[in-house]
NUROBA-528574 format. One record per residue: residue number from 1; residue in three letters; x, y, z of N, C-alpha, C in turn. Coordinates in steps of 0.02 Angstrom, whole numbers. Example, Ala and Ser with C-alpha at 12.3 -4.5 7.8 and 13.67 -1.06 7.14 Angstrom:
2
[1 ALA [660 -284 390] [615 -225 390] [660 -165 390]];
[2 SER [642 -112 354] [684 -53 357] [645 2 394]];
This chain:
268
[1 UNK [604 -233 1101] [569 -281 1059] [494 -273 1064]];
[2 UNK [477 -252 1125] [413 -269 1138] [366 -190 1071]];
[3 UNK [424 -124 1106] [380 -83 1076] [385 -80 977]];
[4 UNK [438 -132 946] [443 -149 878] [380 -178 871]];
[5 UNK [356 -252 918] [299 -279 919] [234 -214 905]];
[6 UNK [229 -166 957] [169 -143 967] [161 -116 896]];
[7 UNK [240 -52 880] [239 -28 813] [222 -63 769]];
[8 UNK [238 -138 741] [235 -179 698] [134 -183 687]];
[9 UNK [101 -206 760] [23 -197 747] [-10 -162 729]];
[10 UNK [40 -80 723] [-17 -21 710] [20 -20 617]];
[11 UNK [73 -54 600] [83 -41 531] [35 -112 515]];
[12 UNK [24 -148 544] [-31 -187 509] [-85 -197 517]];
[13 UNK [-133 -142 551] [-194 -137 558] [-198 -95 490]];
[14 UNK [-147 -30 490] [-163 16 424] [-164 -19 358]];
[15 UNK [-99 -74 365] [-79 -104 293] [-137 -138 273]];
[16 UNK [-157 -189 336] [-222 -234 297] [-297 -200 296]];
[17 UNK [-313 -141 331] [-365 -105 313] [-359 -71 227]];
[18 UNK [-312 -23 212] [-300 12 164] [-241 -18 121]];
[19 UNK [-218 -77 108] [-169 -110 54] [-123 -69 57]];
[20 UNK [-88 -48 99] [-38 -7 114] [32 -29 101]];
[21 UNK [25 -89 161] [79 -120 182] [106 -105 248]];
[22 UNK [96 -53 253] [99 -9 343] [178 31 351]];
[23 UNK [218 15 290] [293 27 295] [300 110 295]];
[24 UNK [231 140 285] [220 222 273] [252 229 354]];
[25 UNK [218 180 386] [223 201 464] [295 169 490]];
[26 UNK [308 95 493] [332 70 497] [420 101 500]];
[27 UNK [434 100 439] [503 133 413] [529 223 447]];
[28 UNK [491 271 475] [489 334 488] [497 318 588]];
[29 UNK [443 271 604] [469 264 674] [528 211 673]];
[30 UNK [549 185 648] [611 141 668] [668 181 671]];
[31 UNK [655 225 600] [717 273 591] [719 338 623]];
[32 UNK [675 372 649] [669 424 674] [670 423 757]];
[33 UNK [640 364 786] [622 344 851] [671 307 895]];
[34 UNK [698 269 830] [715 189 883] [789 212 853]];
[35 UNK [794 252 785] [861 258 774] [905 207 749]];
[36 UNK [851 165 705] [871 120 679] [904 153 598]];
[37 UNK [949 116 584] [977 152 486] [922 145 456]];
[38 UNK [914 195 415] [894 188 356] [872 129 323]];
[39 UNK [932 103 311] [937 29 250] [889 -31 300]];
[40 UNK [939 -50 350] [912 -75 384] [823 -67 410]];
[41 UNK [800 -31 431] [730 13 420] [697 -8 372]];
[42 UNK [718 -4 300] [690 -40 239] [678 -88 234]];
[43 UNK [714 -135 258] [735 -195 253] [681 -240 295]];
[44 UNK [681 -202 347] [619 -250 408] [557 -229 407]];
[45 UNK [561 -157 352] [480 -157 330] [454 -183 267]];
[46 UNK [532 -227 230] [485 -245 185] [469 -323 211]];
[47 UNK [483 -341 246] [491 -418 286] [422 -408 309]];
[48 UNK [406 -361 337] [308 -353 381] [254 -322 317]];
[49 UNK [307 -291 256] [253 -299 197] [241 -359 188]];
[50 UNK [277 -407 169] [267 -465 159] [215 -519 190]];
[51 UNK [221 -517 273] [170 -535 312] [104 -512 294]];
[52 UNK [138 -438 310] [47 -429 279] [14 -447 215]];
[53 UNK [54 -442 173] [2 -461 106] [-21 -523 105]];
[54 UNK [35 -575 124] [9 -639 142] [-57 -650 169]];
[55 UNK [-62 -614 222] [-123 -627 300] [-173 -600 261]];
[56 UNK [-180 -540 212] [-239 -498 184] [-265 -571 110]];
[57 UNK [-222 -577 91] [-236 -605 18] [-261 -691 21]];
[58 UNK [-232 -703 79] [-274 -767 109] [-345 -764 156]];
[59 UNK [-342 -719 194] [-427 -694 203] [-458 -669 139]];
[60 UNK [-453 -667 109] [-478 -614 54] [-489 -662 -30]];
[61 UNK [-458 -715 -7] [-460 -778 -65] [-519 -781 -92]];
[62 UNK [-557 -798 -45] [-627 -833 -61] [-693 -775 -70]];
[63 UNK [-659 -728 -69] [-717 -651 -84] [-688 -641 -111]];
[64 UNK [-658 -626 -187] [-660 -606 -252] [-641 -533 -247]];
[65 UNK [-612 -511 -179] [-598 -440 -182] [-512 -439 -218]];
[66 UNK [-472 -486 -216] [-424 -476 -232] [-442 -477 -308]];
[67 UNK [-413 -441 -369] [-420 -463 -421] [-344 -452 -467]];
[68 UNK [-339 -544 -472] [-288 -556 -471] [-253 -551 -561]];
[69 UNK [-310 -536 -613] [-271 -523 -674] [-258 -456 -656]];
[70 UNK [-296 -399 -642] [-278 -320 -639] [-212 -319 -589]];
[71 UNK [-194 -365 -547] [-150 -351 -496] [-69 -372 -549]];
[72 UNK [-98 -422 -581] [-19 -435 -609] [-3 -419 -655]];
[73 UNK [-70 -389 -708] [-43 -324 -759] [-3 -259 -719]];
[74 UNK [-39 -236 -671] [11 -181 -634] [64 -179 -613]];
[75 UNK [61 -256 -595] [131 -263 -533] [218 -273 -596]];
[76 UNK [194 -286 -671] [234 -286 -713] [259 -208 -718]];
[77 UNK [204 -159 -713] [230 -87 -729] [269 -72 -650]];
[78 UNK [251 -103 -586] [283 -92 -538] [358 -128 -517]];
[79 UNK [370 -163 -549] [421 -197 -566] [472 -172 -590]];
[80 UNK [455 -142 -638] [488 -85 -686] [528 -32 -651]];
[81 UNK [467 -12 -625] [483 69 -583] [513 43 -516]];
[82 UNK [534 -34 -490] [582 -33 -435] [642 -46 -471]];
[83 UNK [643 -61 -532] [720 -89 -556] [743 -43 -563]];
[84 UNK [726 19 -600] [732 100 -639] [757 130 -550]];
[85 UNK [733 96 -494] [739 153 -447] [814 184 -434]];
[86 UNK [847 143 -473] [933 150 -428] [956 229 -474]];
[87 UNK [945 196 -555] [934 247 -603] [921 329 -594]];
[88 UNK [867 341 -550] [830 397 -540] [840 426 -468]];
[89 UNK [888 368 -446] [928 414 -357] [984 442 -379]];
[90 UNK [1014 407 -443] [1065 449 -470] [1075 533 -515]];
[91 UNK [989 525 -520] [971 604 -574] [962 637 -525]];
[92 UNK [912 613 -485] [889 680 -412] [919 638 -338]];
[93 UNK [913 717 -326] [923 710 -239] [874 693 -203]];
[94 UNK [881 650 -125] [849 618 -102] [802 651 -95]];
[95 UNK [803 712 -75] [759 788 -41] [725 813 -68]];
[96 UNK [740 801 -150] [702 819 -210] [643 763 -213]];
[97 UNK [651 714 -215] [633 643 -228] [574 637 -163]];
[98 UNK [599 661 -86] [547 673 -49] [515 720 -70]];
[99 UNK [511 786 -91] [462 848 -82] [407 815 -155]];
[100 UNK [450 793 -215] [414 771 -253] [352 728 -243]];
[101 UNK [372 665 -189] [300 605 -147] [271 648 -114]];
[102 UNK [302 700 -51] [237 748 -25] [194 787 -68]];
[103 UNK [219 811 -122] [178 843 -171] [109 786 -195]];
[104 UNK [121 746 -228] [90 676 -252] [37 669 -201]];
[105 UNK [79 640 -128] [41 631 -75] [-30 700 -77]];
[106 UNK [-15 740 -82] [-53 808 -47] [-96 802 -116]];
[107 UNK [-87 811 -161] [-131 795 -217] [-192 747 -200]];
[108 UNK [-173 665 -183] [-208 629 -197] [-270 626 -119]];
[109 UNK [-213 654 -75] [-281 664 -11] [-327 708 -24]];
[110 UNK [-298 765 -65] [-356 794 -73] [-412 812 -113]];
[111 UNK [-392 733 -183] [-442 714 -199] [-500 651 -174]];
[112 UNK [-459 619 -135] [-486 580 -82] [-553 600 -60]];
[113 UNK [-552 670 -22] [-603 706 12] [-639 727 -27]];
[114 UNK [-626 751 -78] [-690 772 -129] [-717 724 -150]];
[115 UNK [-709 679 -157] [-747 605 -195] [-763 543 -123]];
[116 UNK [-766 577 -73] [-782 544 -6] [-844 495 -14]];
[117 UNK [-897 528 -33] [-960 499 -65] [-981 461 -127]];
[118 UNK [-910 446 -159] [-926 421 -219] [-904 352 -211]];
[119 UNK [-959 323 -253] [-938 236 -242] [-926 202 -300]];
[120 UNK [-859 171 -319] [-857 145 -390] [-897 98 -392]];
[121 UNK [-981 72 -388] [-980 -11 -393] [-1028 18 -448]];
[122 UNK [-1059 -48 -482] [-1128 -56 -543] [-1150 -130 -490]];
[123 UNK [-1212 -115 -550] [-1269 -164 -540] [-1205 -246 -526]];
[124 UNK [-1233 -301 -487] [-1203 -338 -499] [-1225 -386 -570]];
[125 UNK [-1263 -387 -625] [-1257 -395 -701] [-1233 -347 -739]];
[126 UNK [-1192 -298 -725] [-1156 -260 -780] [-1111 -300 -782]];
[127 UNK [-1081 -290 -856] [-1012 -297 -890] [-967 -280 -846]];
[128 UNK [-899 -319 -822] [-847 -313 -775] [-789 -277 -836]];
[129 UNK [-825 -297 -893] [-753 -278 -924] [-697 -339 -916]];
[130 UNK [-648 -332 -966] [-587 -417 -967] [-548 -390 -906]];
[131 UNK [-539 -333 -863] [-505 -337 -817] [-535 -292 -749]];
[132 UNK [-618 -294 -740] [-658 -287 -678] [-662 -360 -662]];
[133 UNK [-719 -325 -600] [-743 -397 -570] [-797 -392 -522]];
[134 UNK [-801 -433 -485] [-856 -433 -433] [-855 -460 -382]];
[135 UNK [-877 -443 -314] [-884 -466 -262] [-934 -458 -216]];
[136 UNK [-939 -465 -142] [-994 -458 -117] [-981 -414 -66]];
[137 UNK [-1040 -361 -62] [-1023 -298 -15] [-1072 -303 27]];
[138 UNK [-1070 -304 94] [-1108 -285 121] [-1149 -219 150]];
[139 UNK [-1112 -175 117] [-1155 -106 129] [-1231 -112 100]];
[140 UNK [-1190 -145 23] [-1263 -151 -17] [-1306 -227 4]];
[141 UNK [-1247 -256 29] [-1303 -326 44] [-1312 -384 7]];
[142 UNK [-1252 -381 -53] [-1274 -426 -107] [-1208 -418 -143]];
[143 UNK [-1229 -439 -216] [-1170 -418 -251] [-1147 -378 -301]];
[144 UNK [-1103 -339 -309] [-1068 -281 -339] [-1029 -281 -389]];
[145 UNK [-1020 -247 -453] [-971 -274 -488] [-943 -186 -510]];
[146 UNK [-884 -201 -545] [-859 -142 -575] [-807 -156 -614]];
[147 UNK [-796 -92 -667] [-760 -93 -720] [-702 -59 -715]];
[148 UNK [-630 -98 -728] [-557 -27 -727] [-588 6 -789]];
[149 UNK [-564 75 -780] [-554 121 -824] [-489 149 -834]];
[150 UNK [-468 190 -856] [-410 228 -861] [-346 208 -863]];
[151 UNK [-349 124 -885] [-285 73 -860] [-226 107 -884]];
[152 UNK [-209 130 -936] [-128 194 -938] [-115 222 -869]];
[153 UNK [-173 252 -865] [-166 293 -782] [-116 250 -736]];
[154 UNK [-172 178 -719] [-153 136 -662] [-84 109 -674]];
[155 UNK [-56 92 -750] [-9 59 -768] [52 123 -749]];
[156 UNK [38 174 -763] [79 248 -726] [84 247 -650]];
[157 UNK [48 252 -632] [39 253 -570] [90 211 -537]];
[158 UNK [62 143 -547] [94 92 -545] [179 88 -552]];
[159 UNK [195 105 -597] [280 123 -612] [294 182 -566]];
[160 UNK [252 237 -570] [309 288 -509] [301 232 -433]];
[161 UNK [269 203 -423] [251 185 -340] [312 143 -317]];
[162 UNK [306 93 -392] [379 62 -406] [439 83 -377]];
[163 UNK [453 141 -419] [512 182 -413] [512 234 -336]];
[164 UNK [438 246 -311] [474 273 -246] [484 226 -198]];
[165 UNK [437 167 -215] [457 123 -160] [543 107 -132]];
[166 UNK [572 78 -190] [638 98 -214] [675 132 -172]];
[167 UNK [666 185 -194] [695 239 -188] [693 254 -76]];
[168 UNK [630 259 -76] [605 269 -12] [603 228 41]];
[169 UNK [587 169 35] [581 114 68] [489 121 83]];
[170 UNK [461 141 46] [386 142 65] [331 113 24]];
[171 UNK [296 78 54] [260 26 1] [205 76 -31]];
[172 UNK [218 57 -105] [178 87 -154] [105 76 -156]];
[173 UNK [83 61 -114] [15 49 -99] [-11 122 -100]];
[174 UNK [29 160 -54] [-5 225 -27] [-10 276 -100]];
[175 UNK [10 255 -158] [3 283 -218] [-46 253 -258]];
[176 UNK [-38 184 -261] [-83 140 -316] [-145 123 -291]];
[177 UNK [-187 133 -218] [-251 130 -195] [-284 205 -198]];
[178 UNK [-246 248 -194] [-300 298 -214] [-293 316 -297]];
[179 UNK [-255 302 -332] [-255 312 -382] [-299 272 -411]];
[180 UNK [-327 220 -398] [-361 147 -423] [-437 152 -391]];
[181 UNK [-441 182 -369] [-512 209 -339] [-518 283 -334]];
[182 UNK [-498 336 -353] [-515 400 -384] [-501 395 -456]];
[183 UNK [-475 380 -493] [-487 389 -571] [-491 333 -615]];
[184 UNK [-476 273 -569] [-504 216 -621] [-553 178 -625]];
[185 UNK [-586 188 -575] [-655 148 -574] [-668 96 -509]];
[186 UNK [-605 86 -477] [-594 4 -426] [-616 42 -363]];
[187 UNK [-681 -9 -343] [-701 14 -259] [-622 5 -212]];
[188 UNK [-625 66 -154] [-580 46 -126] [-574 -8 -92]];
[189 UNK [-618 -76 -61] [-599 -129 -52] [-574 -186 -81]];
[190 UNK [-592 -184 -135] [-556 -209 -202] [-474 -170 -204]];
[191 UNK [-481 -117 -210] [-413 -86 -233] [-367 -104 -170]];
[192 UNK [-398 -97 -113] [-348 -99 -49] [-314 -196 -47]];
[193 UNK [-361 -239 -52] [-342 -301 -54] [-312 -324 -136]];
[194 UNK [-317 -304 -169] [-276 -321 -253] [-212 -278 -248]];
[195 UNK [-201 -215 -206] [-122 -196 -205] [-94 -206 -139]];
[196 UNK [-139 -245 -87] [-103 -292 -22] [-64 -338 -70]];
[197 UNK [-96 -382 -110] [-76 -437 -176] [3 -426 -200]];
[198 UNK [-11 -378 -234] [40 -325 -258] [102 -315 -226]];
[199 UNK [88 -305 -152] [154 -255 -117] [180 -319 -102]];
[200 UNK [154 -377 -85] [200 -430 -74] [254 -469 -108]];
[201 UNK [226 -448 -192] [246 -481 -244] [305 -441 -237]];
[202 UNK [306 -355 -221] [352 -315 -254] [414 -334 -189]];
[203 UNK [377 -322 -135] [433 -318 -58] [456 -394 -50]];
[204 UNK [433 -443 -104] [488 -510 -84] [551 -495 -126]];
[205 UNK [546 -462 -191] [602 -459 -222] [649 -421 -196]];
[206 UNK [639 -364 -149] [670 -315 -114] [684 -362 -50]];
[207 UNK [662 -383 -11] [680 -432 56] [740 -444 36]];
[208 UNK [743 -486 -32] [811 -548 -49] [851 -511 -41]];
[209 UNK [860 -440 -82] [920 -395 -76] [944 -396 -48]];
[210 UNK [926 -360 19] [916 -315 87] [959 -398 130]];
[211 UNK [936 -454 105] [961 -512 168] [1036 -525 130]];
[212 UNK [1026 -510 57] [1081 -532 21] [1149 -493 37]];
[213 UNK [1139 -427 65] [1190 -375 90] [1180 -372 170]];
[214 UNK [1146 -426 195] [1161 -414 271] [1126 -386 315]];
[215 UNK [1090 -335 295] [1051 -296 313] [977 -288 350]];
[216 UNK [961 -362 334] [928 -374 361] [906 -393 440]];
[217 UNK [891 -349 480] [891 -404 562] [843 -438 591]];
[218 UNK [876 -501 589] [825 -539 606] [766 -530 660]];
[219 UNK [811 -525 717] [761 -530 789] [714 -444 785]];
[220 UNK [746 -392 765] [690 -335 737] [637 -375 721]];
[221 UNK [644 -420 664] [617 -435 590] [553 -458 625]];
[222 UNK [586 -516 658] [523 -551 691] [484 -525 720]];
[223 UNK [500 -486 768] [450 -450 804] [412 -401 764]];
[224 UNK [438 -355 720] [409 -322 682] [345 -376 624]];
[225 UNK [362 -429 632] [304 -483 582] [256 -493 653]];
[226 UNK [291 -528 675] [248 -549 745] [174 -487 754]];
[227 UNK [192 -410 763] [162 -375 779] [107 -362 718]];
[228 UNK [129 -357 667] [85 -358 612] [48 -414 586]];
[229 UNK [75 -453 600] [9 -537 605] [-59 -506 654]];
[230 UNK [-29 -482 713] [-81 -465 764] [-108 -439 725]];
[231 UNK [-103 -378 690] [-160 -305 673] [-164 -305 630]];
[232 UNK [-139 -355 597] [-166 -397 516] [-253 -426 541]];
[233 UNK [-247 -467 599] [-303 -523 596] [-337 -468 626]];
[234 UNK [-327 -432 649] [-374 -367 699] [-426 -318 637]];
[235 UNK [-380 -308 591] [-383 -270 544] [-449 -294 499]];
[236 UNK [-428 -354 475] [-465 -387 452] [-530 -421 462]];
[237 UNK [-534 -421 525] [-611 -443 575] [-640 -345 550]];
[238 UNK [-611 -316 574] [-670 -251 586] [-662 -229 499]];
[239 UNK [-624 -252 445] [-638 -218 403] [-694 -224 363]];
[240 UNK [-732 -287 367] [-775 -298 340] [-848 -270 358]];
[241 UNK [-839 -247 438] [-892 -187 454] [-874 -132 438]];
[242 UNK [-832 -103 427] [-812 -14 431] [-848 -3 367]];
[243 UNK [-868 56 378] [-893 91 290] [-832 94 247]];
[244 UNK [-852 87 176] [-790 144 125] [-798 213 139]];
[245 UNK [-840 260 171] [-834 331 180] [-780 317 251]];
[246 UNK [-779 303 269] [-743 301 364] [-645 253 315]];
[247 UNK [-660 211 270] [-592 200 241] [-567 260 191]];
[248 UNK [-598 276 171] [-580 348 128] [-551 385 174]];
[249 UNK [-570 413 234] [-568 470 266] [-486 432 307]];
[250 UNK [-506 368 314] [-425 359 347] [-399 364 310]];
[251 UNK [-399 337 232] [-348 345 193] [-303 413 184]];
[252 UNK [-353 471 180] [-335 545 149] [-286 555 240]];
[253 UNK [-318 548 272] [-287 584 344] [-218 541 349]];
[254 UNK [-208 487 323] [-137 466 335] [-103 490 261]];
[255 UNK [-126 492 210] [-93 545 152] [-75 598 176]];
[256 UNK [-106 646 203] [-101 703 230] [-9 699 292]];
[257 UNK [-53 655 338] [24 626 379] [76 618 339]];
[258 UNK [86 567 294] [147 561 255] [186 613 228]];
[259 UNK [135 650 173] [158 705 135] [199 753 173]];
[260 UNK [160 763 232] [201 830 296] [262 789 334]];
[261 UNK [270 718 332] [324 685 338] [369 694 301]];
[262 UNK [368 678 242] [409 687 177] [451 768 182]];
[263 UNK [386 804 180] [414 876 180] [486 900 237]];
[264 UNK [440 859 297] [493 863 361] [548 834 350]];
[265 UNK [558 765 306] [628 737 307] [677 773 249]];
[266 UNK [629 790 212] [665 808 151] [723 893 160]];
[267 UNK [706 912 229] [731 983 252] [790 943 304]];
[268 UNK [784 867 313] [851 851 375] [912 851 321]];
């Protein structure tokens, strides 16, 4: 229990730094380590998605980083792409379905790194656009605003993350934050706290399942929340010092991790 606890803090230091959810991590050591099923595995990481988005989206209320119309236009296309997921385990194989996310994955880290230095914000009097916004950054010291662009993109995006979540048991975060801050315009602190928003909305509808077939275990469960409350509130004290160049660079280096995960499971 204790080392579910510890695991549970390091999936929610990542989840509430980078809108993850932490289940990238979460779901691979339960099942690989502790030798927990699969299903089961899914099941108690979507229970500590849940925590976390909670713990991020209630710090995060009163700074305007969540932005909550862009989050629930997406979370309709992500909705989609978890219902479709059962659909699309039946066309491809699981192995296929992994090498396909490591591909994706390896893509998006390594546009990550090339755009390390780039910052989506404008003046804070520009136009937000009907679905930007604004908040207050302290890099710059004041306040920041910015515009989505490319919303087809994000609304895409959005539906595959859906469908691997699904499919994978892995919160679509690790698709829809770099996609939402390399080609659409959304600083990554914005993007990381509006698809924390997101993964909660998507991993409560998945929880019910998962408890509705049993599958769920409790005393895991708890501890696995328990531990991510911790490195939720941990997370969240230092995130507001860390740079976006130092969150970028974690972001791509745990893309990088995943993708060579994927690759590895997809050969068991």
């Amino acid at each position: 229990m204790l080392v579910v606890v510890a695991a549970g803090a390091g999936a929610g230091v990542l989840g509430a730094l980078l809108g993850i959810g932490g289940g990238v991590l979460l779901v691979p050591f339960l099942n690989l380590v502790l030798h927990v099923p699969m299903a089961e595995a899914a099941a108690i990481s979507l229970a500590t998605v849940i925590a976390t988005s909670s713990a991020v989206t209630a710090s995060h209320a009163g700074e305007q980083l969540v932005n909550l119309r862009l989050g629930m236009l997406l979370e309709v296309a992500t909705a989609g792409g978890s219902l479709l997921g059962g659909v699309t385990a039946e066309m491809l194989a699981q192995s296929t379905l992994q090498r396909l996310f490591g591909a994706v994955t390896l893509i998006v880290a390594v546009l990550m790194v090339v755009r390390l230095n780039r910052r989506n914000v404008l003046p804070a009097g520009a136009d937000p656009g009907p679905l930007g916004g604004r908040y207050y950054e302290l890099e710059s010291g004041g306040l920041v605003a910015y515009r989505v662009r490319r919303l087809p993109l994000a609304l895409a995006a959005s539906f595959v993350a859906g469908n691997v979540s699904s499919l994978l048991g892995i919160g679509g975060g690790v698709i829809k934050v770099p996609v939402l801050n390399a080609w659409c315009g959304v600083p990554l602190r914005a993007a990381a706290a509006t698809s924390a928003f997101m993964i909660g909305v998507t991993a409560t509808a998945g929880a019910v399942i998962y408890l509705g077939r049993g599958q769920l275990n409790p005393p895991l469960s708890a501890a696995a929340v328990l531990g991510v409350q911790l490195g939720s509130r941990a997370a969240i004290r230092m995130g507001a010092r860390v740079s976006a160049k130092w969150l970028k660079t974690l972001m791509a280096g745990l893309l990088f991790a995943v993708a060579l995960l994927m690759f590895y499971r997809s050969r068991a």
